[in-house]
N, CA and C atoms as an extended XYZ file, in Angstrom:
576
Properties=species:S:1:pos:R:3:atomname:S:1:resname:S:1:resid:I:1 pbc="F F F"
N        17.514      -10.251      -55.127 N   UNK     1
C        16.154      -10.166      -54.616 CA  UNK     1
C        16.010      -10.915      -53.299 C   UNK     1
N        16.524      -12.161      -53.496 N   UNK     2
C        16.448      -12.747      -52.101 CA  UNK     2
C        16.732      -11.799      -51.106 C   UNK     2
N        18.399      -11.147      -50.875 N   UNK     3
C        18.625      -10.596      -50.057 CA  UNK     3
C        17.865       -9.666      -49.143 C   UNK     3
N        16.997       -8.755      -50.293 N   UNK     4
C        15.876       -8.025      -49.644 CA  UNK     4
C        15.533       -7.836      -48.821 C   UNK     4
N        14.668       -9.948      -49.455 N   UNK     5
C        13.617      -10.283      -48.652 CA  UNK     5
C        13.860      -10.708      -47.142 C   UNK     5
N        15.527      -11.108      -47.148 N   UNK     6
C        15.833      -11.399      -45.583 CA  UNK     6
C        16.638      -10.072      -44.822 C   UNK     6
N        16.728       -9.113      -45.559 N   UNK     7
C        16.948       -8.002      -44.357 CA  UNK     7
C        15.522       -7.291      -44.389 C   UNK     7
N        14.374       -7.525      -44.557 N   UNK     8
C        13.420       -7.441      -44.455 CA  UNK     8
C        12.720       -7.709      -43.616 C   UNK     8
N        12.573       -9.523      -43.674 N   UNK     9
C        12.546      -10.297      -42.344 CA  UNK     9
C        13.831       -9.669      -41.021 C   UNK     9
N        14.508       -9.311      -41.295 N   UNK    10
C        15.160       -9.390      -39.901 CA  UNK    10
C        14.977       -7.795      -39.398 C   UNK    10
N        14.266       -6.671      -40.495 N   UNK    11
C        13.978       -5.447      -39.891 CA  UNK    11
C        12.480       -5.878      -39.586 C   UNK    11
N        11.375       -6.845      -39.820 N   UNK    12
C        10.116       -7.192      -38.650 CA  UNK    12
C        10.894       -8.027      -37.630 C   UNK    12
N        11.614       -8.907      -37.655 N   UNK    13
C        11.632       -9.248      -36.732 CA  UNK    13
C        12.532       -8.591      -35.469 C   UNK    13
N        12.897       -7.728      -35.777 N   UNK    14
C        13.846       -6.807      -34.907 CA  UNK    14
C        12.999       -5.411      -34.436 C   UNK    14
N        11.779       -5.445      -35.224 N   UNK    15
C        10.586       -4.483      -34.446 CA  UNK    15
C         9.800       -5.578      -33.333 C   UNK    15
N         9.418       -6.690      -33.505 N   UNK    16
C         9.106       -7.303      -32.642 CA  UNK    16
C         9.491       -7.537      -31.709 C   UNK    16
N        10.692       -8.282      -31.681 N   UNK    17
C        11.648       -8.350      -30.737 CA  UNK    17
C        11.684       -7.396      -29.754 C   UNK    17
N        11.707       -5.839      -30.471 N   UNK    18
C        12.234       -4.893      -29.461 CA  UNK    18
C        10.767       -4.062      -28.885 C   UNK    18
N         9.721       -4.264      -29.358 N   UNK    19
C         8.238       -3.999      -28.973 CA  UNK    19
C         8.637       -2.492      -29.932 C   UNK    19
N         9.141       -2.360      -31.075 N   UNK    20
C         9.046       -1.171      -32.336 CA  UNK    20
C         7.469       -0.489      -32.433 C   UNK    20
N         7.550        0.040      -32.523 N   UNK    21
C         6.216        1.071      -33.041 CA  UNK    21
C         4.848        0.459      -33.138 C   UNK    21
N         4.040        0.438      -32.514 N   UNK    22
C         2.506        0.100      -32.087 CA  UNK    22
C         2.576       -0.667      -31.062 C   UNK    22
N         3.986       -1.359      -30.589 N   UNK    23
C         3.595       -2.402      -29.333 CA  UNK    23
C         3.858       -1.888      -27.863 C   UNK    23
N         3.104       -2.520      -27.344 N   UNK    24
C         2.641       -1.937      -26.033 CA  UNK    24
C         3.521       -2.772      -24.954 C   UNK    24
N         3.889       -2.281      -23.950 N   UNK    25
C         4.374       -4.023      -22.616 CA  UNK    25
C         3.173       -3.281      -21.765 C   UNK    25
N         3.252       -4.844      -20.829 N   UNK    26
C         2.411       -4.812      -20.049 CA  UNK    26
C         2.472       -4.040      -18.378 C   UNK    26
N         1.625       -3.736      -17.843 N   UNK    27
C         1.941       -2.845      -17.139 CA  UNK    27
C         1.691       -4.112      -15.794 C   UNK    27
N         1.759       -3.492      -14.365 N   UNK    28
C         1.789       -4.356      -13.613 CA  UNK    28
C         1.686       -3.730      -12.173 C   UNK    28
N         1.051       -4.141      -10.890 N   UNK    29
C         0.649       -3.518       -9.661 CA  UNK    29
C         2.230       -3.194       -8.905 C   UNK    29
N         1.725       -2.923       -7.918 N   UNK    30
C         3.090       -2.873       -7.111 CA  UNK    30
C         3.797       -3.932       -6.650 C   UNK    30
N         3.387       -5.038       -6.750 N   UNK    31
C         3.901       -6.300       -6.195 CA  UNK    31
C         4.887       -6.802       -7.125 C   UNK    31
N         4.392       -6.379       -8.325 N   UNK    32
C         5.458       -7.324       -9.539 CA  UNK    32
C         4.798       -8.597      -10.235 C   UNK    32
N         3.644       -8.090      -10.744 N   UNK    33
C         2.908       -9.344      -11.130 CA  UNK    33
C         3.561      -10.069      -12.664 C   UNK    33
N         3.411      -11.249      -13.189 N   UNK    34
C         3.599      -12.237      -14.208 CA  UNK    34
C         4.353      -10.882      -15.721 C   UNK    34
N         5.388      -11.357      -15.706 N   UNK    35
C         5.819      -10.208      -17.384 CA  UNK    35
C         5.476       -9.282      -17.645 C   UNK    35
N         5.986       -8.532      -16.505 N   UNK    36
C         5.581       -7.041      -16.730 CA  UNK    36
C         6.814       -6.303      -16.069 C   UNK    36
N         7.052       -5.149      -16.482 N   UNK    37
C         8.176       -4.279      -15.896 CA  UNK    37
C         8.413       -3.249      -15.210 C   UNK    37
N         7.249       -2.638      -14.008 N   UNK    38
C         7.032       -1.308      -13.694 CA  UNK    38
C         7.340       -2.138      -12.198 C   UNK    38
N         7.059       -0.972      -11.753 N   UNK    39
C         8.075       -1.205      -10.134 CA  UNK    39
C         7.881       -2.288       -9.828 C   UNK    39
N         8.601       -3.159       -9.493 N   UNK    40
C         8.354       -4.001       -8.130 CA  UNK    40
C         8.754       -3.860       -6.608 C   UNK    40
N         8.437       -3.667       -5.638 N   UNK    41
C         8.913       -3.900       -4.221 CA  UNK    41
C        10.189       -5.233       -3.801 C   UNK    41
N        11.157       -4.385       -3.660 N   UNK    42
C        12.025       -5.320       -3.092 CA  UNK    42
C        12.267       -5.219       -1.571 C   UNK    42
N        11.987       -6.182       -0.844 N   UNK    43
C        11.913       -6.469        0.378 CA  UNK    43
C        12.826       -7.078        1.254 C   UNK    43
N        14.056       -6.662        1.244 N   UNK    44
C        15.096       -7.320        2.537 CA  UNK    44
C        14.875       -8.616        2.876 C   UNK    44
N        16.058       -9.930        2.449 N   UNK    45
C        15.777      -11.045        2.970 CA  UNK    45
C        14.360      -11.809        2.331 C   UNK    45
N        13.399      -11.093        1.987 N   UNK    46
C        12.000      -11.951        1.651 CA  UNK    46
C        11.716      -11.791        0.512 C   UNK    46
N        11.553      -10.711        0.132 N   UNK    47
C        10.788      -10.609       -1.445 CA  UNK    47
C        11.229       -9.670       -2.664 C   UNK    47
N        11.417       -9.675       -3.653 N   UNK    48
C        11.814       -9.386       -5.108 CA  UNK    48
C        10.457       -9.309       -5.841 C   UNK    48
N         9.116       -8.549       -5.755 N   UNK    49
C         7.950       -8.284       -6.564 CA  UNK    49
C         7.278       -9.974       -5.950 C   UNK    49
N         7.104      -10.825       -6.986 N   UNK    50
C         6.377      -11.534       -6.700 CA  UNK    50
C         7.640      -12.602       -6.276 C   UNK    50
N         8.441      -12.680       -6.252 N   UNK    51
C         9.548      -13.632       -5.852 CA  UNK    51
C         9.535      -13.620       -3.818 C   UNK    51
N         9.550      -14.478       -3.569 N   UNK    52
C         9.151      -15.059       -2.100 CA  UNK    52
C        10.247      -15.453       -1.522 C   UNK    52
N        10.584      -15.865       -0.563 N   UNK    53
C        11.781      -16.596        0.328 CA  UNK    53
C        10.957      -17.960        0.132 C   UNK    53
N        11.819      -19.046        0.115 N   UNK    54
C        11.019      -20.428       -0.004 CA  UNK    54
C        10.446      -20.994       -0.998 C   UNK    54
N        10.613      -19.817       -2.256 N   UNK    55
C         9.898      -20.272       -3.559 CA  UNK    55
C        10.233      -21.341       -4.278 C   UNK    55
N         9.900      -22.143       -4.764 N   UNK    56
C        10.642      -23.211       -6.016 CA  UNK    56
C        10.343      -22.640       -7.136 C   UNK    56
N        11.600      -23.459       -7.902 N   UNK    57
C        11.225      -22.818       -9.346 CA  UNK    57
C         9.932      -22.811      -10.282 C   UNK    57
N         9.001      -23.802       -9.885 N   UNK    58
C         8.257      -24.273      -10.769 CA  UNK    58
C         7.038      -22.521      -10.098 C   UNK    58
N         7.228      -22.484       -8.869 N   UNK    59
C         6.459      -21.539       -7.893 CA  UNK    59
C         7.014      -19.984       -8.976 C   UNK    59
N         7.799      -19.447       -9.186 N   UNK    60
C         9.362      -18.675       -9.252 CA  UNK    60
C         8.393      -18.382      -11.084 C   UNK    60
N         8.412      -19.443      -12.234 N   UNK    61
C         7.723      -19.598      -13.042 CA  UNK    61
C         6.570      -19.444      -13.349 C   UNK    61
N         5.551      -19.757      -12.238 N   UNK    62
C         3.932      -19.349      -12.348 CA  UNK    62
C         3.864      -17.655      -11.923 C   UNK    62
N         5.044      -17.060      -11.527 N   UNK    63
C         4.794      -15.833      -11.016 CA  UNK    63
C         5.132      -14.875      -12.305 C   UNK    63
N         6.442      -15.370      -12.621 N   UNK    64
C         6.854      -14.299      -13.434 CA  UNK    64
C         6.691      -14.720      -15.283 C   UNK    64
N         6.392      -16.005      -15.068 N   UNK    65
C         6.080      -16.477      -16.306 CA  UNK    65
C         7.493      -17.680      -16.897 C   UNK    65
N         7.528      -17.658      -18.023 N   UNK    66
C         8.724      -18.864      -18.522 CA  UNK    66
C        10.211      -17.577      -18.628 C   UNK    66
N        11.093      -17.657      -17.941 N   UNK    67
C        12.097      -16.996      -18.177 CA  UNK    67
C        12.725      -17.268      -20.029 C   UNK    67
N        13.083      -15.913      -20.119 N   UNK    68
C        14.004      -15.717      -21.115 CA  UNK    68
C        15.217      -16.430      -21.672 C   UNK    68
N        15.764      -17.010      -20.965 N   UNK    69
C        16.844      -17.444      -20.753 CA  UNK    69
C        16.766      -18.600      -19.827 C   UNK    69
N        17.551      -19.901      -19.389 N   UNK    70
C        17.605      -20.763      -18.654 CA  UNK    70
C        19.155      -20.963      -18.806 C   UNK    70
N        19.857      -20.689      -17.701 N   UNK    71
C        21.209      -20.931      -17.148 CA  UNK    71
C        21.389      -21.682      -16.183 C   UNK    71
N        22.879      -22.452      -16.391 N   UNK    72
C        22.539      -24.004      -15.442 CA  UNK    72
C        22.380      -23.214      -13.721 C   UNK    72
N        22.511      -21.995      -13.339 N   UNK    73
C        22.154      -21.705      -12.109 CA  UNK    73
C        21.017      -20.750      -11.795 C   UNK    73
N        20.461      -20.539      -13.089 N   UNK    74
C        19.789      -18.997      -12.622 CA  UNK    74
C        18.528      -18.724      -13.925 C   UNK    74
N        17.886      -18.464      -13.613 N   UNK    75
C        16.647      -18.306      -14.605 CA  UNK    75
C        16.505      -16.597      -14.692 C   UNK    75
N        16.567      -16.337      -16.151 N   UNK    76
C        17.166      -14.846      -16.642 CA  UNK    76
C        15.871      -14.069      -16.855 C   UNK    76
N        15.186      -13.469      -16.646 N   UNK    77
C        13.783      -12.574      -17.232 CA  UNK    77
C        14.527      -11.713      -17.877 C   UNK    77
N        15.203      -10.692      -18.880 N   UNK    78
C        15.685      -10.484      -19.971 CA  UNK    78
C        14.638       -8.880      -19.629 C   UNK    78
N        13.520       -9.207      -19.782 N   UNK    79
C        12.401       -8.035      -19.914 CA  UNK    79
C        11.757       -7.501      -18.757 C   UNK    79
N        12.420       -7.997      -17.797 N   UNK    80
C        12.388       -7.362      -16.272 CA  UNK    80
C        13.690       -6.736      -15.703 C   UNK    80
N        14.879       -7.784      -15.913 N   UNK    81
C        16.094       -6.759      -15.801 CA  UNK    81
C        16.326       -7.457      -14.594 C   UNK    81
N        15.862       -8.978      -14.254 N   UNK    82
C        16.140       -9.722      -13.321 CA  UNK    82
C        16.631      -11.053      -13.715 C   UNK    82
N        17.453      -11.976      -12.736 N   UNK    83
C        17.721      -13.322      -12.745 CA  UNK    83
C        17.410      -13.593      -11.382 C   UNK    83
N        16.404      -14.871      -11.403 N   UNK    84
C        16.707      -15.337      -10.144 CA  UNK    84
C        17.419      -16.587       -9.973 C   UNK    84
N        18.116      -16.808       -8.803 N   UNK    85
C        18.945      -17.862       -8.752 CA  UNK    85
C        18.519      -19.043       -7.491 C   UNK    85
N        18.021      -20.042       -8.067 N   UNK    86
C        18.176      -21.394       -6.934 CA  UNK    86
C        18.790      -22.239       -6.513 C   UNK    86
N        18.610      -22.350       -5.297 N   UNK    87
C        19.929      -23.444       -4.481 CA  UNK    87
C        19.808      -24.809       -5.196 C   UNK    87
N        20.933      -25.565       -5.016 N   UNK    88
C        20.988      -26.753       -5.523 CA  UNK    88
C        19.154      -27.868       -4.637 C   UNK    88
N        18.571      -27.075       -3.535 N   UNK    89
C        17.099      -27.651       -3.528 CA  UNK    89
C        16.199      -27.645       -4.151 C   UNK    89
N        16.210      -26.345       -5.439 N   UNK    90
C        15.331      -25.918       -6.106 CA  UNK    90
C        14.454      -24.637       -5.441 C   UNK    90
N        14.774      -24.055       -4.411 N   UNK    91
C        14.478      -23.087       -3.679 CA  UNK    91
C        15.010      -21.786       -4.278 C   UNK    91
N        14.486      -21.026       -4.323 N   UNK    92
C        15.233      -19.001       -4.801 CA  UNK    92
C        15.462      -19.247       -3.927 C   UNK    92
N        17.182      -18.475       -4.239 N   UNK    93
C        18.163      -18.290       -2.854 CA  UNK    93
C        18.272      -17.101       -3.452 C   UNK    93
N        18.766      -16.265       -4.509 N   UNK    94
C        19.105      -14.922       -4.744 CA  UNK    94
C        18.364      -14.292       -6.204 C   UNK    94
N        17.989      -13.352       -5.925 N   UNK    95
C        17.292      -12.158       -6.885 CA  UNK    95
C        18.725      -11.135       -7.344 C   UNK    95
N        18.990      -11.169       -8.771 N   UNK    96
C        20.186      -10.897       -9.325 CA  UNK    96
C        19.182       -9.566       -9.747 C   UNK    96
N        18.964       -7.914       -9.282 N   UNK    97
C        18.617       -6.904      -10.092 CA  UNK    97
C        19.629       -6.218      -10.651 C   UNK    97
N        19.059       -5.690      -12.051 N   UNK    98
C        19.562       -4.393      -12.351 CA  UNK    98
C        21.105       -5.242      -13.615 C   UNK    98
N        22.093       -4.738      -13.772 N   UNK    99
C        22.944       -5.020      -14.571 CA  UNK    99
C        24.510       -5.545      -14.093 C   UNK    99
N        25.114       -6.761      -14.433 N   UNK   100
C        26.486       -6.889      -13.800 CA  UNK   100
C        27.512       -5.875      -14.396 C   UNK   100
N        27.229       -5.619      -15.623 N   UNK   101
C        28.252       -4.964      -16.710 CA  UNK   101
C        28.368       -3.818      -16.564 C   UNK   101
N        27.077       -3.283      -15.984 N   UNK   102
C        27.572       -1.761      -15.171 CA  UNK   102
C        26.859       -1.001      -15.414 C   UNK   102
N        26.453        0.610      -15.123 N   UNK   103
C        25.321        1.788      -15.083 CA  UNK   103
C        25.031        1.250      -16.610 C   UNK   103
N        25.047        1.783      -17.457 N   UNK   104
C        25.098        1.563      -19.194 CA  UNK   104
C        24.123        0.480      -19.245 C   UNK   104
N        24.502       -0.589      -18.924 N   UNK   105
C        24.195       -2.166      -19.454 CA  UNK   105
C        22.621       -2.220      -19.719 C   UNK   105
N        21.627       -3.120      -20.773 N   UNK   106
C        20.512       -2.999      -20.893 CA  UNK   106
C        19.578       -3.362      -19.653 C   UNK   106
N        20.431       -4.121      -18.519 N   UNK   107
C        19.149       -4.925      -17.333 CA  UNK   107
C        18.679       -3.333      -16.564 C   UNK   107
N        19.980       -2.879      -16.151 N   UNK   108
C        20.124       -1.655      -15.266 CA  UNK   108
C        18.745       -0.602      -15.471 C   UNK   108
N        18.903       -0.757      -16.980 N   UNK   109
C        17.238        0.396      -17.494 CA  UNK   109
C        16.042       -0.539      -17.051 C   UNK   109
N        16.165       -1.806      -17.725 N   UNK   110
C        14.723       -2.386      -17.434 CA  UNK   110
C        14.180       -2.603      -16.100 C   UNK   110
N        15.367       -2.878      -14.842 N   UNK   111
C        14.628       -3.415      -13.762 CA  UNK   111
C        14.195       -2.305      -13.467 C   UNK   111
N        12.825       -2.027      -12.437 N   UNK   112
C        12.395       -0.946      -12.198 CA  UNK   112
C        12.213       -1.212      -10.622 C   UNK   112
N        12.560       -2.007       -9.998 N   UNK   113
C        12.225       -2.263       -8.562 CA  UNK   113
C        12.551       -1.124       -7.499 C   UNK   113
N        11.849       -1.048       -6.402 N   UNK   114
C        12.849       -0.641       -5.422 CA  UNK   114
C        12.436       -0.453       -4.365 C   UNK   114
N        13.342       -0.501       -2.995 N   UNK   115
C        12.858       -0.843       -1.923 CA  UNK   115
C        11.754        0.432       -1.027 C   UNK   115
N        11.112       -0.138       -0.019 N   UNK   116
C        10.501        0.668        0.476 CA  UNK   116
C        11.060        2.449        0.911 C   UNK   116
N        11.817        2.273        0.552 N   UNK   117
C        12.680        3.623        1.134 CA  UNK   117
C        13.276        3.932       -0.373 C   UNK   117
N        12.853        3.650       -1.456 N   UNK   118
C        12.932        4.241       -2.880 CA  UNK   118
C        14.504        4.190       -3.428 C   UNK   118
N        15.059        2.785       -2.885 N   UNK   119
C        16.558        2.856       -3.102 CA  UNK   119
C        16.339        2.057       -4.576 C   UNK   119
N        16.668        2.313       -6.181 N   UNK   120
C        16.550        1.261       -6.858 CA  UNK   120
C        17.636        1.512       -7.835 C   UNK   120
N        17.573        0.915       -9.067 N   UNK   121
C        18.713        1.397      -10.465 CA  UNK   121
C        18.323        2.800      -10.175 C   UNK   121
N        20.124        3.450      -10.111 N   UNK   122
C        20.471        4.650      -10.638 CA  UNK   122
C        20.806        5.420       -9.187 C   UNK   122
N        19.912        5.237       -7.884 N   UNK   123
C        20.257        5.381       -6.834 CA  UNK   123
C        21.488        6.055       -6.666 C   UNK   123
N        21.764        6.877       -6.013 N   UNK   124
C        23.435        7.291       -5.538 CA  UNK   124
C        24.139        7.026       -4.662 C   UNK   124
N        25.389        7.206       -4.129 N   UNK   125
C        25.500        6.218       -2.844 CA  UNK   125
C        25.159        6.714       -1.870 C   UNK   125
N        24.910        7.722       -1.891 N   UNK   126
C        24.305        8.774       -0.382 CA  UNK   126
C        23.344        8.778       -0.735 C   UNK   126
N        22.133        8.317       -1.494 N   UNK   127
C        20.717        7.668       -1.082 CA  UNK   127
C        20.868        6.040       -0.480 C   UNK   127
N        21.611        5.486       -0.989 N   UNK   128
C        21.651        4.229       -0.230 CA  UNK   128
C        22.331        4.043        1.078 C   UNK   128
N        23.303        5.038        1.542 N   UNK   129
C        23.585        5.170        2.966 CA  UNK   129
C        22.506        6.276        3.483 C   UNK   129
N        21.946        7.041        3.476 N   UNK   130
C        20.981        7.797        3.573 CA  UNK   130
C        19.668        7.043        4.278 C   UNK   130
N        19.674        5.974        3.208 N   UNK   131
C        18.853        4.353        3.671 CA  UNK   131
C        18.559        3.609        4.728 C   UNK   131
N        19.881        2.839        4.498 N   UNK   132
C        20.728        2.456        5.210 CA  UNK   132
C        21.570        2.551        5.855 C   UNK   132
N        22.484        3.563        6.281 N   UNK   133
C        23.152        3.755        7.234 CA  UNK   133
C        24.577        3.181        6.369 C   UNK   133
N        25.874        2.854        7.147 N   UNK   134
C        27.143        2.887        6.678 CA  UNK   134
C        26.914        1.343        6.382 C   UNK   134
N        27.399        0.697        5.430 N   UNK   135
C        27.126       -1.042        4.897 CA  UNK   135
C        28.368       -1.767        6.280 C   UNK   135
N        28.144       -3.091        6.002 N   UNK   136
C        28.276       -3.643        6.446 CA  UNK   136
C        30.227       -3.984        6.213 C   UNK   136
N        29.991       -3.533        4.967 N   UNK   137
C        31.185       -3.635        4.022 CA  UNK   137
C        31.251       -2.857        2.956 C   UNK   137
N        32.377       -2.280        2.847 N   UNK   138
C        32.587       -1.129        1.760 CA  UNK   138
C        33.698       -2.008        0.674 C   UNK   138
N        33.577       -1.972       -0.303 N   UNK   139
C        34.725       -2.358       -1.204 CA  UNK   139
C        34.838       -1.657       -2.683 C   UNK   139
N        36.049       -0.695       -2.875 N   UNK   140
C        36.410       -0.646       -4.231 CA  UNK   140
C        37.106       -0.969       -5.127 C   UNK   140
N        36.253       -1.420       -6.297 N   UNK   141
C        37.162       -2.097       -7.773 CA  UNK   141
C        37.416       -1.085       -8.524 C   UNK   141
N        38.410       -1.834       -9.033 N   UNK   142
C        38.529       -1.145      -10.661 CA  UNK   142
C        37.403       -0.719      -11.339 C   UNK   142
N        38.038        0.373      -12.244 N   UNK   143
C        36.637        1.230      -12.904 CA  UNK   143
C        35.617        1.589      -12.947 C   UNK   143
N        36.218        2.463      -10.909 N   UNK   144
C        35.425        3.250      -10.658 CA  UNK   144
C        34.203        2.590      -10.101 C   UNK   144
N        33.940        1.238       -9.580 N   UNK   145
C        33.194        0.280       -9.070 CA  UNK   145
C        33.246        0.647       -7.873 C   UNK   145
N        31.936       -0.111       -7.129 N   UNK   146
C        31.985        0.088       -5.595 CA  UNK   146
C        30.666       -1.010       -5.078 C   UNK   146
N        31.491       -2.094       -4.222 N   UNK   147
C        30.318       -2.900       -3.955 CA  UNK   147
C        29.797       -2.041       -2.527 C   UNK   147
N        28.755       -2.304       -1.696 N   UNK   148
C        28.214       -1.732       -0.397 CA  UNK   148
C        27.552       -3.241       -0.091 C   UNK   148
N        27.721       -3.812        0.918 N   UNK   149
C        27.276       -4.477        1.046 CA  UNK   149
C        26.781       -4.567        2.562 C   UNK   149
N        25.157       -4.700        2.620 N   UNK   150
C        24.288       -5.185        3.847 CA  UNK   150
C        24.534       -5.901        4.677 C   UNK   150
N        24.670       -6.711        5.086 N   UNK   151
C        25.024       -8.299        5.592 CA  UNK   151
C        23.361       -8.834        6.403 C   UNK   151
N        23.253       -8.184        7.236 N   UNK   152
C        21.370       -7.990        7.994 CA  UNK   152
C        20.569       -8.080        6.773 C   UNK   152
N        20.840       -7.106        6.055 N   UNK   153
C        19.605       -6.857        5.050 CA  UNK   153
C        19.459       -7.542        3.831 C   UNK   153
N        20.738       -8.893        3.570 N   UNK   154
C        21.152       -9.845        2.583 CA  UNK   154
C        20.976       -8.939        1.371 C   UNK   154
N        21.278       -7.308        0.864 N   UNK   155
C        21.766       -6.939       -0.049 CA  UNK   155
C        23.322       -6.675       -0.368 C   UNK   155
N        23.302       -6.416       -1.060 N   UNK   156
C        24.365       -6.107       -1.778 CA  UNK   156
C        24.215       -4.602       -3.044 C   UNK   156
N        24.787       -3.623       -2.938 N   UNK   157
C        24.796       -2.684       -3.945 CA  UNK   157
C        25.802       -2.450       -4.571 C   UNK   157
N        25.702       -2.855       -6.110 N   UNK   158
C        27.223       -2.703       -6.979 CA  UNK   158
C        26.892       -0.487       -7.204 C   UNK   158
N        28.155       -0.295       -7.584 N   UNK   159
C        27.507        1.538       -8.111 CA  UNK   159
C        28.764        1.353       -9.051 C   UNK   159
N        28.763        2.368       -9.969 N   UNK   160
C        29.623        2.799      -11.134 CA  UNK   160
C        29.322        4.480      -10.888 C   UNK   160
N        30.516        5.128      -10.935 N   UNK   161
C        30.231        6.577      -10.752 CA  UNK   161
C        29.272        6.751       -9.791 C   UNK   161
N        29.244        5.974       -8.317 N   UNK   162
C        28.431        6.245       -7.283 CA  UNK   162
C        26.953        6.427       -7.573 C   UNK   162
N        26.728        5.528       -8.290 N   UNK   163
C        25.243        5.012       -8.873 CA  UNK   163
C        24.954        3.725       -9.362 C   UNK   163
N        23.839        3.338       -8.312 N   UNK   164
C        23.268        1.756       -8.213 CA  UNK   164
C        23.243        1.129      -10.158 C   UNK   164
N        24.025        0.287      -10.251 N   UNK   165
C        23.585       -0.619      -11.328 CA  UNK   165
C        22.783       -1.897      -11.109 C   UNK   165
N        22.977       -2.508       -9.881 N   UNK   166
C        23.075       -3.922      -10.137 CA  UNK   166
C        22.671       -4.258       -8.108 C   UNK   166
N        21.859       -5.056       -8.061 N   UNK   167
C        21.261       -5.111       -6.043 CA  UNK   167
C        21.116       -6.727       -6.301 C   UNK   167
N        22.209       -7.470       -5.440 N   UNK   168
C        21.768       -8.464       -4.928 CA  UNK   168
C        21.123       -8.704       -3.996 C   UNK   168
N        19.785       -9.224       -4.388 N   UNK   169
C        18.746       -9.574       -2.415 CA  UNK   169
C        18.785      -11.163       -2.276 C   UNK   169
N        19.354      -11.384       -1.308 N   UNK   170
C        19.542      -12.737       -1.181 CA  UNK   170
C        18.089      -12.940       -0.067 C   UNK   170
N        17.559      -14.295       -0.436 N   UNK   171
C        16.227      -14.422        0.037 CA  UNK   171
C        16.170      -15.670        1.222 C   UNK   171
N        16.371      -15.153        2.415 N   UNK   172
C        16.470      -15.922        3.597 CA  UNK   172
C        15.046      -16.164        4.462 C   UNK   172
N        13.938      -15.163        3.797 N   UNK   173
C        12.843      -15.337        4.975 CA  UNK   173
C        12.906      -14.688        6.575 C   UNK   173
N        12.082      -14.064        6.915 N   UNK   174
C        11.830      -13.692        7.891 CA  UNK   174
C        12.106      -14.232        9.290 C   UNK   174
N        11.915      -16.004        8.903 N   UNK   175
C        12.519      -16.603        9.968 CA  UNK   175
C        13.868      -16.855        9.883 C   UNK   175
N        14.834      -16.759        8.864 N   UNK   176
C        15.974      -17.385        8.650 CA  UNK   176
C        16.824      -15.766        9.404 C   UNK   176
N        16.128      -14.741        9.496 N   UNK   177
C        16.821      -13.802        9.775 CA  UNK   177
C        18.082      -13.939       11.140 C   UNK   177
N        19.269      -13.525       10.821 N   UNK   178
C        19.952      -13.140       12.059 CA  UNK   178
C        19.370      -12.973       13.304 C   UNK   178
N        19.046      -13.534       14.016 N   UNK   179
C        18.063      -12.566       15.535 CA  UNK   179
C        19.755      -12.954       16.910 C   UNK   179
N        21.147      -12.817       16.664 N   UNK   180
C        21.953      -13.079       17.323 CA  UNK   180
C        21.924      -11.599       18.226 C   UNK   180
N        22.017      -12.095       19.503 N   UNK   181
C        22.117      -10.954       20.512 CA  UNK   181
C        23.300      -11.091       21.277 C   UNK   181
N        23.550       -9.872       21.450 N   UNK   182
C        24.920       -9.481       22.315 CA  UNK   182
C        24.726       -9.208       23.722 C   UNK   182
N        25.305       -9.794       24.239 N   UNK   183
C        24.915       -9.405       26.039 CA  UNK   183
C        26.237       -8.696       26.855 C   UNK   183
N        26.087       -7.307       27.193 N   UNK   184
C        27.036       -6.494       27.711 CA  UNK   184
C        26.986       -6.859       29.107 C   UNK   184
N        28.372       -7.133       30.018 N   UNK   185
C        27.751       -7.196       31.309 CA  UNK   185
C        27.352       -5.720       31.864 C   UNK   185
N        26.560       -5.459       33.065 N   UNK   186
C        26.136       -3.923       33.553 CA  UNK   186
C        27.465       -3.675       33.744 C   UNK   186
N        27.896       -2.431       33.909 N   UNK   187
C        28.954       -2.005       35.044 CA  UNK   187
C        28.804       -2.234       36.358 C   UNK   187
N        30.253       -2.463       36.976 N   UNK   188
C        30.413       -2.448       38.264 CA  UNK   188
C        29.550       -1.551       39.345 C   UNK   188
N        28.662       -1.617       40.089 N   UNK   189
C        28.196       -1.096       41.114 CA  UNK   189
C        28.764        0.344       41.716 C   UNK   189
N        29.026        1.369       41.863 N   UNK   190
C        30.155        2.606       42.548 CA  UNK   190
C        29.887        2.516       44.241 C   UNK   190
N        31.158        2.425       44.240 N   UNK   191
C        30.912        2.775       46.380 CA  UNK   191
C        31.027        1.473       46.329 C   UNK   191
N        31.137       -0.122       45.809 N   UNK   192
C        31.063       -1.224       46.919 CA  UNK   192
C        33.130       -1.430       47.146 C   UNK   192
C-alpha cells in the first residue's frame, strides 16, 4: 500500500513539475519580461529580452526572477531555455541560448528568442548567413556540428544538421563595441 501512495505522489508531482493538464505558463511582451517563455529580442552585444549589457546579478534576478538552477558561473532559467553568465565583477558578460547538447536537447525547444532579423532555435545556416553575411569564423566538429561565429556581433551559432541549437550573445554594450578603423592610403596621383 505504501508503494502506491508514493508512485502516486511522484505521478502529481511530475504533473506539476511539467505544467500536466490544466496548467497554464505565463505569457510575456516582446522584451522578455520576469518567467515567462515567448519570444524574447536578442540584440547584438546589448540585450537577451530583459537581460542588459552592465547588468548585475541581483539586476539579472529582478528581471527574470530567482533562476532554476545556481552554478558557480552561471545562473540557469531551466523554463526559458537560458543561462546567463557573470564576470568575476558580478556583471552579465554572456547569455547562454537555446541547448549545448544539441538540436534534440530540452533548452533548444524552450528558448524562444530571436534576433531582429528572425534568426532563433532551429534557424538554418543559410538563414543565419542570409542574416549575417559569411561569420567571422567557420568551424566544424564532430557529429555533424558547426560553430559560426560573429566576432562584431559577439554571437556565436552552434547548428547540428545545419540548424541553430544553441546562440551565444556575449554582452559588451553599445559603447564597448569595436569602433577600430582602417585607413587605406589614396592611390598615387596619374601623370606626376
Amino acid at each position: 500500500m505504501k508503494a502506491g501512495w508514493q508512485i502516486t505522489e511522484l505521478v502529481i508531482l511530475g504533473v506539476v513539475l511539467t505544467g500536466g493538464p490544466g496548467c497554464t505558463q505565463k505569457t510575456e511582451t516582446a522584451n522578455g519580461t520576469a518567467g515567462t517563455n515567448a519570444t524574447m529580442i536578442i540584440e547584438p552585444n546589448v540585450a537577451v529580452g530583459p537581460v542588459h549589457a552592465g547588468m548585475t546579478v541581483p539586476q539579472v534576478i529582478a528581471a527574470l526572477g530567482q533562476p532554476e538552477r545556481r552554478a558557480a558561473n552561471s545562473l540557469e532559467y531551466t523554463r526559458l531555455g537560458l543561462a546567463v553568465m557573470p564576470g568575476p565583477d558580478g556583471i552579465a558578460q554572456v547569455v547562454m541560448c537555446g541547448d549545448v547538447i544539441g538540436i534534440n536537447g530540452p533548452f533548444a525547444k524552450r528558448f524562444m528568442g530571436r534576433t531582429k532579423e528572425g534568426i532563433g532555435m532551429f534557424a538554418t545556416r543559410e538563414e543565419v548567413i542570409g542574416a549575417y553575411g559569411e561569420p567571422t569564423a567557420d568551424e566544424k566538429m564532430r557529429g555533424g556540428l558547426e560553430s559560426l561565429q560573429y566576432g562584431p556581433l559577439g554571437m556565436t551559432f552552434t547548428l547540428e544538421g545545419g540548424k541553430v541549437h544553441h546562440i551565444i550573445v556575449r554582452l559588451r554594450g553599445a559603447d564597448q563595441l569595436d569602433r577600430t578603423v582602417t585607413l587605406v592610403p589614396s592611390p598615387e596621383p596619374q601623370g606626376k
